[in-house]
Backbone bond lengths (Angstrom), bond angles and torsions (degrees), N, CA, C in turn:
res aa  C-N    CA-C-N  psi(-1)  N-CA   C-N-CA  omega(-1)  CA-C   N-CA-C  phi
1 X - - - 1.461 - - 1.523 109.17 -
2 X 1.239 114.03 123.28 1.319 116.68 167.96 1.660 121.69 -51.81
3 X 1.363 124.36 158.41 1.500 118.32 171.96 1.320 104.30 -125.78
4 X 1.419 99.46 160.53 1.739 103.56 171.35 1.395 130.50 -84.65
5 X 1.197 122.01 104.16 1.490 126.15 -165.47 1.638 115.37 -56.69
6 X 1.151 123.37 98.76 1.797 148.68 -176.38 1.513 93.31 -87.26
7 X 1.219 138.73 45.34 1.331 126.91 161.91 1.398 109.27 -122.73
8 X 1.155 112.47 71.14 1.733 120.90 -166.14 1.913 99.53 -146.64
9 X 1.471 89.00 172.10 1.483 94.29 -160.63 1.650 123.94 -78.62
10 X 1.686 106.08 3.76 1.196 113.26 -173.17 1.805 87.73 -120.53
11 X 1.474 105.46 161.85 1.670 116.43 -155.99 1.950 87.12 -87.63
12 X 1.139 122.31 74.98 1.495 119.67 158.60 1.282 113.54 -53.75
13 X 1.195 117.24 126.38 1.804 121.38 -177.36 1.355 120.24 -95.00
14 X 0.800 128.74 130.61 1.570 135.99 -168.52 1.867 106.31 -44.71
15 X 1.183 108.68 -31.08 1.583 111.23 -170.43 1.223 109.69 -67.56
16 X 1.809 104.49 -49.08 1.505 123.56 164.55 1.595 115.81 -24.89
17 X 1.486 90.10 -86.79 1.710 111.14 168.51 1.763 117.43 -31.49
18 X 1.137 99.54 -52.10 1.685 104.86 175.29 1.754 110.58 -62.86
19 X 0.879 99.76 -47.17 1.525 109.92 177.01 1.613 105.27 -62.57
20 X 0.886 134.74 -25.01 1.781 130.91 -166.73 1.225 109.76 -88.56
21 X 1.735 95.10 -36.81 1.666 118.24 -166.36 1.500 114.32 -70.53
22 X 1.634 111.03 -35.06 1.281 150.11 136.66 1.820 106.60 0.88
23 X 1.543 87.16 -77.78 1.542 113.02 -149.72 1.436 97.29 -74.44
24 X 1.364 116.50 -37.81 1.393 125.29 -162.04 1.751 114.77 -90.94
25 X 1.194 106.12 -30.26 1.074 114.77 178.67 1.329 128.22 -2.99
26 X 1.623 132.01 -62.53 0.844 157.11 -124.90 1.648 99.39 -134.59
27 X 0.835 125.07 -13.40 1.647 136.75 151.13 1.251 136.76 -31.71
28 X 1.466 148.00 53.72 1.033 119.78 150.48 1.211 146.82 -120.00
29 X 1.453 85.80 150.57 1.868 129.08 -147.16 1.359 118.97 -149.47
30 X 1.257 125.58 145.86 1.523 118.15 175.16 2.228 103.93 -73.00
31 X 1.634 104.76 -40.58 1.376 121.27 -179.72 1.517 104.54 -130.25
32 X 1.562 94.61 139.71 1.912 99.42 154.65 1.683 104.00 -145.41
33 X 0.857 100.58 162.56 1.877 139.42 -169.57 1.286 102.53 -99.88
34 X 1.189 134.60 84.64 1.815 122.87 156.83 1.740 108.65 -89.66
35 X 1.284 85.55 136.41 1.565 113.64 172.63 1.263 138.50 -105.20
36 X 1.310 145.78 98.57 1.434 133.57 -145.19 1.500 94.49 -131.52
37 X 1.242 103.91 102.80 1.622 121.89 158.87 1.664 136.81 -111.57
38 X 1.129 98.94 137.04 1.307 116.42 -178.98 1.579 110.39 -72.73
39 X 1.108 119.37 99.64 1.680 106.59 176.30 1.557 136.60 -57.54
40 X 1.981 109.33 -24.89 0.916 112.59 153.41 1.754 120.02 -79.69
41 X 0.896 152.02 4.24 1.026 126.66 147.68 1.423 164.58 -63.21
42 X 1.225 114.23 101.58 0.880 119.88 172.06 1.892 151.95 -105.44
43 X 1.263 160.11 -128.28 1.240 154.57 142.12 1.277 123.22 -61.90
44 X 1.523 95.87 -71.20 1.900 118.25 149.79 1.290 147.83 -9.89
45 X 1.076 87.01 -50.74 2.006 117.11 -152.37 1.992 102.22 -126.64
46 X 1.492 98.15 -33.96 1.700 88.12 -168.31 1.400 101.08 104.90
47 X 2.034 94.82 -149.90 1.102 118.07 -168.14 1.249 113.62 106.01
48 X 1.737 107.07 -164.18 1.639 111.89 -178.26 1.408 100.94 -111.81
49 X 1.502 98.85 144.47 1.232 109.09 -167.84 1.617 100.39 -59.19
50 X 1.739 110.84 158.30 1.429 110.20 161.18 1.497 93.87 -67.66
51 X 1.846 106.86 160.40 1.805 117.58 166.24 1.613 108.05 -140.71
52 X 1.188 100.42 140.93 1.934 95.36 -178.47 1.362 105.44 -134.05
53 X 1.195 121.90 123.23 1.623 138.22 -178.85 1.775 103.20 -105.41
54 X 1.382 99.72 129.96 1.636 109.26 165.70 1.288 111.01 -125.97
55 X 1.502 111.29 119.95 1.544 137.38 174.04 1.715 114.73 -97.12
56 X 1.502 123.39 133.16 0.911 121.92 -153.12 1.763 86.10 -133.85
57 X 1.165 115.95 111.14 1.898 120.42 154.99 1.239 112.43 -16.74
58 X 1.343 151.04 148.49 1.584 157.08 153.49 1.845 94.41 -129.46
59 X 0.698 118.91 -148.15 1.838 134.42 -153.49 1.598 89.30 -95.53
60 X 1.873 119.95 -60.63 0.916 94.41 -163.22 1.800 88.07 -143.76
61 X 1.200 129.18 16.73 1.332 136.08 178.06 1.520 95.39 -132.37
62 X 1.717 93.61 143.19 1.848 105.87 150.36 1.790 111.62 -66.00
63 X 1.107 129.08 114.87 1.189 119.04 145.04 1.483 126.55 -71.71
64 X 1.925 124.52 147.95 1.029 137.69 149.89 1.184 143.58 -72.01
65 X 1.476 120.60 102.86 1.375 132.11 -125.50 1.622 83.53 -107.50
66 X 1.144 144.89 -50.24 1.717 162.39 162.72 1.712 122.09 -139.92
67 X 1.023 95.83 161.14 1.297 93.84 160.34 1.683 99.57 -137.35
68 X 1.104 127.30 154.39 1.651 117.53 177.33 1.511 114.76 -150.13
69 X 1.096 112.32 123.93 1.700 112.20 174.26 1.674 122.71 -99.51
70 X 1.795 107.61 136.99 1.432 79.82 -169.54 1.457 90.89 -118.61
71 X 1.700 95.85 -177.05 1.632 108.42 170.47 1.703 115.39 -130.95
72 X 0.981 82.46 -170.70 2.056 91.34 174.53 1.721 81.25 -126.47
73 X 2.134 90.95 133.75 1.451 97.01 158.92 1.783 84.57 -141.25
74 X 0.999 109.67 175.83 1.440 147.69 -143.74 1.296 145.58 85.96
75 X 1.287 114.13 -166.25 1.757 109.69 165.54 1.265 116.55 -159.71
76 X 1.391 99.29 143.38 1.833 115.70 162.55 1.761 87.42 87.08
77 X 1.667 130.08 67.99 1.201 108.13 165.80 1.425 125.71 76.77
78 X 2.143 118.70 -5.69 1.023 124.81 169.74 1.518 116.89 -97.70
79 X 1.518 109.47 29.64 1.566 101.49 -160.81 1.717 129.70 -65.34
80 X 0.867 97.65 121.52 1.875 89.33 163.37 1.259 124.90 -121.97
81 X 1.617 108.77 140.69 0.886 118.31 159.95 1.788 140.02 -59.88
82 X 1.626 126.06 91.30 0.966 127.94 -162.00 1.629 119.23 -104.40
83 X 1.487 115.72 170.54 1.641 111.95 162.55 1.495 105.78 -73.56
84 X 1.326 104.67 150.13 1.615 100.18 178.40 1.367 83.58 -133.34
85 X 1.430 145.61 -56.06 1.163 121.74 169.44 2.260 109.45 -132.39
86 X 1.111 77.10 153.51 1.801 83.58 -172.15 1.495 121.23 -138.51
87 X 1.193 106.72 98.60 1.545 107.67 -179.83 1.253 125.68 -105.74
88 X 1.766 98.81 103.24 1.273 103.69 -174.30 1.390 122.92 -109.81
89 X 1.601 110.82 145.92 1.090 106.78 -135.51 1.683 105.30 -120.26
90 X 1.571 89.22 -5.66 2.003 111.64 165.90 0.758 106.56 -71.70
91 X 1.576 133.68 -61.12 1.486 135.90 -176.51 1.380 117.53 -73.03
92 X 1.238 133.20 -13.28 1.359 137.89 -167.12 2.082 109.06 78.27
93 X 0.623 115.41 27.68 1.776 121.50 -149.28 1.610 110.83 -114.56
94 X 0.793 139.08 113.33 1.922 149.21 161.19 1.728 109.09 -81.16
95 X 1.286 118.48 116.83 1.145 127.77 148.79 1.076 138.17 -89.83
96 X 1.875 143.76 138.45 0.699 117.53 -172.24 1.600 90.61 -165.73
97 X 1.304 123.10 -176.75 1.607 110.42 156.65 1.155 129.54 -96.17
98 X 1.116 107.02 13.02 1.942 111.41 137.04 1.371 102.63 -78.72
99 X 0.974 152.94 19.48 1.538 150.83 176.97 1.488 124.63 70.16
100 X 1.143 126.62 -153.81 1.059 111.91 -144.71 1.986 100.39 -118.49
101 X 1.059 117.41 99.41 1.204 130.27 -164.66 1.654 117.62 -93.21
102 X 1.263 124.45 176.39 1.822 120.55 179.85 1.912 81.39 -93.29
103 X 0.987 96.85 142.91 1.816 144.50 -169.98 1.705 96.65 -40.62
104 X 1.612 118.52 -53.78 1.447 115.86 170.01 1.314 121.64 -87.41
105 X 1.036 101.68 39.71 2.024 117.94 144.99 0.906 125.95 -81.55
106 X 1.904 109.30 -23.95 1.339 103.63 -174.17 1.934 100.75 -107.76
107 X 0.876 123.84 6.92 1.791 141.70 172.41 1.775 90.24 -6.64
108 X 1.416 124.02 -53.28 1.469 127.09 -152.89 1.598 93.11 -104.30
109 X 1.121 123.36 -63.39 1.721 131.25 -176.05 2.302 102.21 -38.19
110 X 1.294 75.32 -51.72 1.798 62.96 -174.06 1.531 126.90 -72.99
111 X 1.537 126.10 -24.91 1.010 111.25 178.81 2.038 108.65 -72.86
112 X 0.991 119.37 -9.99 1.424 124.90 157.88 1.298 116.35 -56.84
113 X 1.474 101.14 -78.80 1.907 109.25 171.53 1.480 107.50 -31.35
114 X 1.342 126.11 -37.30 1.548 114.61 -174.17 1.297 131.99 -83.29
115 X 1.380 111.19 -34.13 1.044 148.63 -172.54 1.633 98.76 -63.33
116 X 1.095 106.01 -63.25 1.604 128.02 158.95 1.570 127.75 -36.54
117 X 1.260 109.31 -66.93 1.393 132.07 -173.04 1.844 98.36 -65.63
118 X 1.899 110.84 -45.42 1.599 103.55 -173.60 1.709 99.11 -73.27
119 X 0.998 124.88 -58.59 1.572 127.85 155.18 1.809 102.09 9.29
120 X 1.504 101.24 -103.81 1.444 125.47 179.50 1.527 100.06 -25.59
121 X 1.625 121.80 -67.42 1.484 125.95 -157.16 1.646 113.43 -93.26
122 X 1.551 112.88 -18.27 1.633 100.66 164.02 1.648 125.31 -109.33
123 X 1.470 103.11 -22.29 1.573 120.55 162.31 1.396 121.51 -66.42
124 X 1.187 96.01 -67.75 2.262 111.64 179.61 1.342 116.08 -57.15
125 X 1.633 92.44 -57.96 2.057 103.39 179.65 1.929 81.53 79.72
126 X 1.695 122.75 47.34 1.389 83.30 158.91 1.271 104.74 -97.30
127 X 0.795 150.48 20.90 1.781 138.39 -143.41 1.681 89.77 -121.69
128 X 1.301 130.75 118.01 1.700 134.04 119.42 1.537 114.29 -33.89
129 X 1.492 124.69 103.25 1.434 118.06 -165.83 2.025 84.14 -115.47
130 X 1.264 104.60 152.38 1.223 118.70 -168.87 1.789 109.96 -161.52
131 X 1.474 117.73 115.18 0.979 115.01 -157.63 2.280 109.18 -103.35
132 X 0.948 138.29 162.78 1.151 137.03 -172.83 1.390 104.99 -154.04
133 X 1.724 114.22 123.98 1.638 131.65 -159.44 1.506 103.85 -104.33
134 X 1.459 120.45 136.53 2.039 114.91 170.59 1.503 96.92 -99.46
């Protein structure tokens, strides 16, 4: 079984990693796309954000290509679906709406986001997770 390579500039947690390694297992692919959606979510109502992670093959680890969370912004019926935060991990790069910063800006923000996000998707079970192969 392949593992997920945690030698990157944001504190990836082993549970994380176990959990991806998890999902992917059974994969083969050079890349896949996981998608974790909330079915109730919506503009309206809330919910958990949709989140989409892309893992990329190396020799003998998946690398983490992004991870990205989105939101709904608008109003009155103009909604879109946007990045609200994006950590990418090809470019070295942090998004956010403070803009778009080098990747250890977010050093403190992400071990929250994760902590959070595994919470929601291995505790709650709200997320429909659905995976897509290149």
């Amino acid at each position: 079984m392949f593992t997920i390579d945690t030698d990157l500039p944001l504190p990836i947690s082993q549970a994380f990693a176990l959990a991806l390694a998890e999902e992917v297992k059974n994969i083969d692919s050079k890349a896949v796309t996981i998608n974790f959606r909330d079915p109730d979510y919506s503009p309206q109502t809330g919910g958990f954000h949709p989140v989409e992670i892309r893992l990329e093959k190396g020799t003998d680890q998946w690398q983490l290509c992004y991870i990205t969370d989105f939101c709904y912004v608008g109003h009155q019926g103009q909604w879109e679906l946007v990045k609200e935060l994006d950590f990418d991990f090809s470019c070295g790069v942090f998004q956010s709406i403070s803009g778009l910063l080098v990747i250890e800006a977010a050093t403190e923000l992400y071990p929250i986001w994760e902590q959070n996000f595994l919470c929601y998707w291995q505790e709650l079970e709200v997320f429909n997770v659905s995976t897509s192969t290149d």
